[in-house]
C-alpha positions as CSV (number, residue, x, y, z in Angstrom):
1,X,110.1,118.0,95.4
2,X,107.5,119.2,97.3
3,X,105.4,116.6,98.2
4,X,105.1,117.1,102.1
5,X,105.1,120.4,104.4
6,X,105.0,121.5,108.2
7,X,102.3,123.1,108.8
8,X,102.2,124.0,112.9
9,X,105.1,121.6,114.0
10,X,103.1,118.5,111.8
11,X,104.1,116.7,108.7
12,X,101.4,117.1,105.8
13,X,101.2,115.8,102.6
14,X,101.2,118.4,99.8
15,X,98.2,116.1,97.5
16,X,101.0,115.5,94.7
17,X,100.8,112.2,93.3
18,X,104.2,111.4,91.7
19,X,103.4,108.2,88.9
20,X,105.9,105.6,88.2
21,X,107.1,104.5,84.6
22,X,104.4,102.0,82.9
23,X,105.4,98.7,81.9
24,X,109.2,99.2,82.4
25,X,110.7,96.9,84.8
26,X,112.6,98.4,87.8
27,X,114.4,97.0,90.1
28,X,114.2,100.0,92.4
29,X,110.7,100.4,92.2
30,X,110.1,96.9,93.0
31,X,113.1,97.4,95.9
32,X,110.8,100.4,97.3
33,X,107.0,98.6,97.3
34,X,108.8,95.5,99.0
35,X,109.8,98.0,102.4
36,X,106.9,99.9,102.1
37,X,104.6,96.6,102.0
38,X,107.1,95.3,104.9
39,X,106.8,98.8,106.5
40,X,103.1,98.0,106.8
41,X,103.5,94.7,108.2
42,X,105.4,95.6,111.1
43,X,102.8,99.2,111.7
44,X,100.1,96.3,111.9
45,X,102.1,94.0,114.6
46,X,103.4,96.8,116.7
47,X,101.2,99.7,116.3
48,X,97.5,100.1,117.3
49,X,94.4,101.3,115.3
50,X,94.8,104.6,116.6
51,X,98.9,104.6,115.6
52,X,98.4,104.0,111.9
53,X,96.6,104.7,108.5
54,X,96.9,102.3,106.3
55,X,94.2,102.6,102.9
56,X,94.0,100.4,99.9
57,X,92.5,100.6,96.1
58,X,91.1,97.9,94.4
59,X,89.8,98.4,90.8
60,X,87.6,95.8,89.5
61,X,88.2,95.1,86.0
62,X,86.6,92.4,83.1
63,X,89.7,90.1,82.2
64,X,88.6,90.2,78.8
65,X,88.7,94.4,78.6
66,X,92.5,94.0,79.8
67,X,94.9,94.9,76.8
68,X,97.3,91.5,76.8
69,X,100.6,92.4,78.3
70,X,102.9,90.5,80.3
71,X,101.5,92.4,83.4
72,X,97.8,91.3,82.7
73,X,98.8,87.5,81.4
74,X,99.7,86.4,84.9
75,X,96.5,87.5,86.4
């Protein structure tokens, strides 16, 4: 799929961004962000600052902009 390379004996990301279906549950893609999110947990109890990279995205959004969906009616 090409989304990582060795470049001099290191792992590197390629920069492509793969997206997910929209509004479909999936049982596997919920499956995958629970170990990544429980990946992350344990990198933050066993690994220091220097050991891991860890980023976040937070878009801030007017409620009343959101298109009603089941998604946006829980928030």
């Amino acid at each position: 799929m090409e989304l990582i390379e060795i470049d001099d004996g290191k792992i590197k990301s390629t920069g492509i961004e793969l997206e997910t279906t929209n509004g479909i549950p999936s049982q596997s893609i919920r499956k995958f962000h629970m170990q990544v999110l429980e990946k992350a947990k344990m990198a933050i109890a066993e690994q220091s600052v220097n050991e891991r990279h860890a980023s976040t995205l937070v878009i801030a959004l007017m409620k009343a902009t959101l298109k009603k969906s089941e998604i946006c009616s829980r928030y």
